[in-house]
Every structure is written in structure tokens, then in C-alpha cells.
N, C-alpha and C positions, 0 to 999 in steps of 0.2 A: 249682496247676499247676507251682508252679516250684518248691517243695521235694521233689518226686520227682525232676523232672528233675535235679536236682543229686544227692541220694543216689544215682542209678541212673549216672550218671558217675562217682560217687566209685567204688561199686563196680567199675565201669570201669576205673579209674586204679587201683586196688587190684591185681585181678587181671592185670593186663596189668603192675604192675612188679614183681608173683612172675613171671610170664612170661619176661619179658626184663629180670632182673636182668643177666644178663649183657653190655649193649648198651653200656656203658661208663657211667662216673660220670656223664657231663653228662648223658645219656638218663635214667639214673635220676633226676637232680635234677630236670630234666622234667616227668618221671610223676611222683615226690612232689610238687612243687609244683601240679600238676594237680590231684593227689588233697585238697591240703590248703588249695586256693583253691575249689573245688568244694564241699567239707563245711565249708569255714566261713561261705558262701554258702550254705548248707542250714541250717544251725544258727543264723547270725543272723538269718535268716527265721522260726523256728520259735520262737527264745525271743524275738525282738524285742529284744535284746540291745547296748547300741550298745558294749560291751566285744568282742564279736568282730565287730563292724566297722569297731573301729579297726584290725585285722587284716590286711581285706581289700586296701585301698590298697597293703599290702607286696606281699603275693604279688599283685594285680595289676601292681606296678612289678615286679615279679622273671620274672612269668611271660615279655612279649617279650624280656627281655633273653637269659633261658635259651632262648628258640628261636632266637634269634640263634646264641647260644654251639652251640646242637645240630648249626646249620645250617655253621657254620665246621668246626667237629670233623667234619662227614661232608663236606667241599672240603678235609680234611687241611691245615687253615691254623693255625697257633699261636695256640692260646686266652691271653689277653691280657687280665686278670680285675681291672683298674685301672678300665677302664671301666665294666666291668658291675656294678662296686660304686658307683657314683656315681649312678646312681638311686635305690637302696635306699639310699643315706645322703640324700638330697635330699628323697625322700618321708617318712624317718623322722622328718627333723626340719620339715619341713613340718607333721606332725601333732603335734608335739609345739608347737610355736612359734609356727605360720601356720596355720592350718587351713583356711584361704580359697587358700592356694594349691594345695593338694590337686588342684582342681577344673581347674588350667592344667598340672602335672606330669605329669598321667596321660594324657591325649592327646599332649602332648609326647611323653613315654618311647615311647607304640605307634608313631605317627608316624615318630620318628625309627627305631627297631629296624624297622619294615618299609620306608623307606626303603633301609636301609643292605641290607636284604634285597634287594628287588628289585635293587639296583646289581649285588652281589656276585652275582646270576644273568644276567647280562646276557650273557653268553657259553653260554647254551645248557648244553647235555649237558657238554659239558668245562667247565662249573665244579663238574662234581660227577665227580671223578676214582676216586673210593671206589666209585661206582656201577657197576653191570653196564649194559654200552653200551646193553643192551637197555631195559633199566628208566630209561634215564637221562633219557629227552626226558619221559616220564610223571612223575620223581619232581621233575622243573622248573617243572612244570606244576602239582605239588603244592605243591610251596616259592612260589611266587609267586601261587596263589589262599591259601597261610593269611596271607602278606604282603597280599594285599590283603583281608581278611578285620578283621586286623590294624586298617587302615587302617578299615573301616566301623566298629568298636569305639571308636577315635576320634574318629570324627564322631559319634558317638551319644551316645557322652560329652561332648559338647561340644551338643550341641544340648538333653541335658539341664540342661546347666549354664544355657544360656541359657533357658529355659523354666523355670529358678527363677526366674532373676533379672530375666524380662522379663515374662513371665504367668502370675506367683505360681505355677508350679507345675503349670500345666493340661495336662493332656496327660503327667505326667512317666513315670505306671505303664504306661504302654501301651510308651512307648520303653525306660521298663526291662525290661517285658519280653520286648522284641526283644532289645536288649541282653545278656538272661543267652541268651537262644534262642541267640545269635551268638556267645558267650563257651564257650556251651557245642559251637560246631559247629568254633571255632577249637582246642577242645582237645580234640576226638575226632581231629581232622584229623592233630595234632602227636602226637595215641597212634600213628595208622596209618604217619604216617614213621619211627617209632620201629624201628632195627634188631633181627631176630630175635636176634641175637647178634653179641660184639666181633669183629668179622675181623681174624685173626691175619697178619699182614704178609707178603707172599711173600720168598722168601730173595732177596736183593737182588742185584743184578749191578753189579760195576766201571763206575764212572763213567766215562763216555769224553769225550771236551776235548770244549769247545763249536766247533759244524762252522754251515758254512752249512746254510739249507734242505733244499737239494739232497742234499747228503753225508744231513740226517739223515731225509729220506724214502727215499733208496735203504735204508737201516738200517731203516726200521720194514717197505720192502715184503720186505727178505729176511725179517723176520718171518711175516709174512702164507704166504710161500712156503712157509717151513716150516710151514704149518697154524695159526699161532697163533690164527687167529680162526675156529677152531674150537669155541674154549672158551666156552661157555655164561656164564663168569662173568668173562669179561675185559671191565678196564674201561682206562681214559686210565692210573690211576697204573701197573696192573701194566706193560700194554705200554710205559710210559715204564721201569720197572725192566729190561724185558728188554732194550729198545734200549741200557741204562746213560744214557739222557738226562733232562733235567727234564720233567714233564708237561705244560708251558707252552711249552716248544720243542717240543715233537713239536705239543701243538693248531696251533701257530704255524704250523708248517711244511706241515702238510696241511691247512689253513686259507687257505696264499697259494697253494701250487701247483697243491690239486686244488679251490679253491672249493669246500670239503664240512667236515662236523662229522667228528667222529673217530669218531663212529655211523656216520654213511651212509658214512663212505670205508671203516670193517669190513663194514657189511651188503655194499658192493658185491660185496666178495670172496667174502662168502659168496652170494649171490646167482649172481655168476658159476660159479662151484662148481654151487649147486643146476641153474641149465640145462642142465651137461653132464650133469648124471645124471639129469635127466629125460627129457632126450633118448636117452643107452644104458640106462639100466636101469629095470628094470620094478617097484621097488620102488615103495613107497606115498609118497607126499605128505608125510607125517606125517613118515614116519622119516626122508626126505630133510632133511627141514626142520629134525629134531633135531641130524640127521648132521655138517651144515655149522655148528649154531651156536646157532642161534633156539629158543626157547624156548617161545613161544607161535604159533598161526594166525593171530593177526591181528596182530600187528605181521609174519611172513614176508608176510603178503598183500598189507601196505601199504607193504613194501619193495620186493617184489617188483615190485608196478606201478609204484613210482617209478623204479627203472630197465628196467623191461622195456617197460613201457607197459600189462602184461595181469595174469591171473591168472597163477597157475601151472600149474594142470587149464586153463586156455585156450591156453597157449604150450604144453604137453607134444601138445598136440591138434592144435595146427597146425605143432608142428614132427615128427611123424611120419608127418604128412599130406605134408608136403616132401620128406620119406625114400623116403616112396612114390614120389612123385612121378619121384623122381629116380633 
């Protein structure tokens, strides 16, 4: 059972980094390391080999560190490569020297990498400024279930550890093979975050001096005014480029003023938008919904009720029904 499951991942990791070679170095280290913690896990199963399972420990200490590093690199935060070498030196010499400590480093390392995960998401949609506003509350949602995914990987290794060491053993193959089940569902997860390709930077705009609040929300709504949230693929960093502000002062500022994400304070606009035109014009649902911004039906639908209270075929229904009326 679990030497297919790893080959059929490897193949996985294969094809998917021809795919998106293009998504930047650290994605690719990613996928390789995916690909090559996956087939040495297929192959020290197959030949019973404890030469490539002294292997494994590595690219196990290497893989959380690298979805950290992926996770930083798409929050545009400066990768910072002192640390993430310091597992991979800890575990190499553990094996080499300690081999008993093996068993406490490797929960350590998950642990602490989805720690520092879940912290670094704590701010929602605007800790992922690279992202499309639209996609952003869904790819947080992704970052903090492989972090807690992480976290069960940990505990499973550690509950093996103790079931060596407390009941000779009993029960260990059943939780290893949760274990690889969960190893293998954390690094399908980390293929799907993986971007289709590197986004090339928008041309940047003059920095303007730092202002209060106030100054820098009048700044992002003349944006708005002019259409900007429009674009289908605007996220925190672009609209922080077009204001010329950092992206942590603009979340800042429409965070204290409007009590909203930098998602809901765009959708609003576009929402507002889509009312007026459902109200004068007889176009479709669809292409309204493209018009203003949104990109799929069901995040417009789930916007839409959040500030309307309704659908959108339900409010286009009753407010022409009003028109009549009146």
C-alpha cells in the first residue's frame, strides 16, 4: 500500500516541477525536495535498505523548513537562509553522532516551522500581499490547514517514538502508516500552493512620506475611484505600489478606519458597483460580476450577501420591483 502511494506522488512532484519550473527557486526546491523525500520513501521501503533511510531524516528536517521559506517568499518577506540551515546541520549531525536524538529533532523542527506559520498568518488576507484579494482568504486557509497538518506529523512522530520506547513497539506500523497517509497529503497540499508562474513586479510608483491614516485612505479611495478595483488580479502589494505606500500601512489604515480586511474594504466597491448595474442594466449576472472584479460565482455571492444582506438575482428582483412601484 504505501510503496505506490509514494511512487504515484513522486510522479507528482515530477511533473508538476516541469510544470512550474518557472514559480521561483524556493518553489522549485519545494517540488524537488517533495519529489526526492517521496522516492526515497518508496525505495527504502522496496529494498529495505537502511542506507537510504539514513536519507530520509534530511529531507524530512528540510521539507518544513522549505514551506516556511515558500510561505515567506509569497508574504514578499526577505528570505533569511542562517536559520533554515540550522536544522539540516542539527539533524545531519545527530545522525552521524547521536542517533537517539533523531527521534526529538524531528518533531521539534515541524512544530516549531508551523508555529512560526500559523503566527506569520495571523493577519488574514493581508499577510499574503502577492496574492489576488480574491484568492487571498482561501490561500490562508490553505497555509494554516498544511501548518496544522504539519503539526499532526509531529504528534505522530512522537507518539511513535513513544510506542518504541514504552510498548516495545506495538501498534508502530498502523501509525506509520497514517503517518506516510499525512506526509503524503502535506505535500500534495504544498504542490497546489505552488504558484503557476514567477510574477513579474508592477512598475513601481514614487514613494510618498509616511501620512496619518486618514491622509493614507483618502490616497487608496481616489484609487478605488478611478476603477482600480476593478482588476481581477489586484492584490495588498500592487495597490500599496500604486498609492507609493508600504503594504502594512495601507492594511493598517483600512484596518483602524473601516474595521475591514483589504478584501472586504475592495469587494465592498465592487459590490457597490455591481448594485448600480443591476439596478439600470439588463446585462447578465455573470458578466456583471466579471465587470466589477470578481472572478468566480461564489466568492460574488458570498460577498455580495455580506454587504447586501441577499443574492444578487434576489436584490436585482426587488429592486425593480421598487422601480415599479415608484
Amino acid at each position: 500500500m504505501l510503496i505506490p502511494i509514494n511512487f504515484l506522488l513522486s510522479l507528482l512532484c515530477l511533473l508538476l516541477l516541469v510544470k512550474r519550473w518557472r514559480a521561483g527557486w524556493v518553489w522549485r526546491m519545494l517540488l524537488l525536495l517533495c519529489l526526492i523525500h517521496s522516492l526515497n520513501a518508496g525505495i527504502g521501503t522496496l529494498l529495505n535498505s537502511g542506507g537510504w533511510h539514513r536519507l530520509q531524516p534530511i529531507t524530512g528536517a528540510m521539507l518544513p523548513v522549505a514551506g516556511l521559506l515558500a510561505l515567506m517568499e509569497q508574504q514578499g518577506k526577505p528570505l533569511r537562509y542562517g536559520w533554515s540551515v540550522l536544522p539540516v546541520m542539527l539533524m545531519a549531525a545527530a545522525i552521524v553522532g547521536l542517533p537517539q536524538a533523531i527521534d526529538v529533532l524531528m518533531p521539534l523542527i515541524w512544530f516549531s516551522c508551523a508555529g512560526v506559520m500559523l503566527f506569520s498568518l495571523r493577519r488574514g488576507g493581508d499577510a499574503l500581499p502577492a496574492v489576488a484579494l480574491e484568492r487571498s482568504a482561501l490561500t490562508v486557509k490553505t497555509w494554516r490547514m498544511l501548518a496544522m497538518m504539519l503539526i499532526a506529523v509531529a504528534l505522530l512522530d512522537v507518539a511513535v517514538s513513544l510506542l518504541v520506547y514504552v510498548a516495545s513497539g506495538a501498534g508502530v506500523q498502523v501509525l506509520l502508516f497514517c503517518g506516510n497517509l499525512l506526509v503524503c497529503a502535506v505535500l500534495s497540499l504544498a504542490l497546489v500552493l505552488a504558484p503557476e508562474n514567477d510574477t513579474s513586479p508592477e512598475p513601481t510608483v514614487p514613494r510618498q512620506p509616511e501620512t496619518g491614516d486618514r491622509a493614507i485612505l483618502l490616497r487608496v479611495e481616489g484609487l478605488m475611484k478611478e476603477g482600480l478595483y476593478r482588476r481581477a488580479d489586484l492584490n495588498l502589494a500592487l495597490l500599496a505600489r500604486k498609492a507609493g505606500i508600504p503594504a502594512r500601512g495601507v492594511s493598517a489604515a483600512i484596518n483602524a478606519l473601516c474595521q475591514q480586511s483589504v478584501s472586504q474594504y475592495v469587494n465592498g466597491w465592487r459590490i457597490r458597483e455591481a448594485c448600480t448595474r443591476l439596478r439600470s442594466e439588463e446585462g447578465s449576472i455573470i458578466e456583471i460580476m466579471e465587470e466589477v472584479g470578481f472572478q468566480t460565482k461564489s466568492n460574488f455571492n458570498r460577498e455580495f450577501r455580506r454587504v447586501c444582506g441577499t443574492t444578487p438575482s434576489e436584490w436585482r428582483k426587488s429592486s425593480s420591483e421598487q422601480t415599479e412601484l415608484t
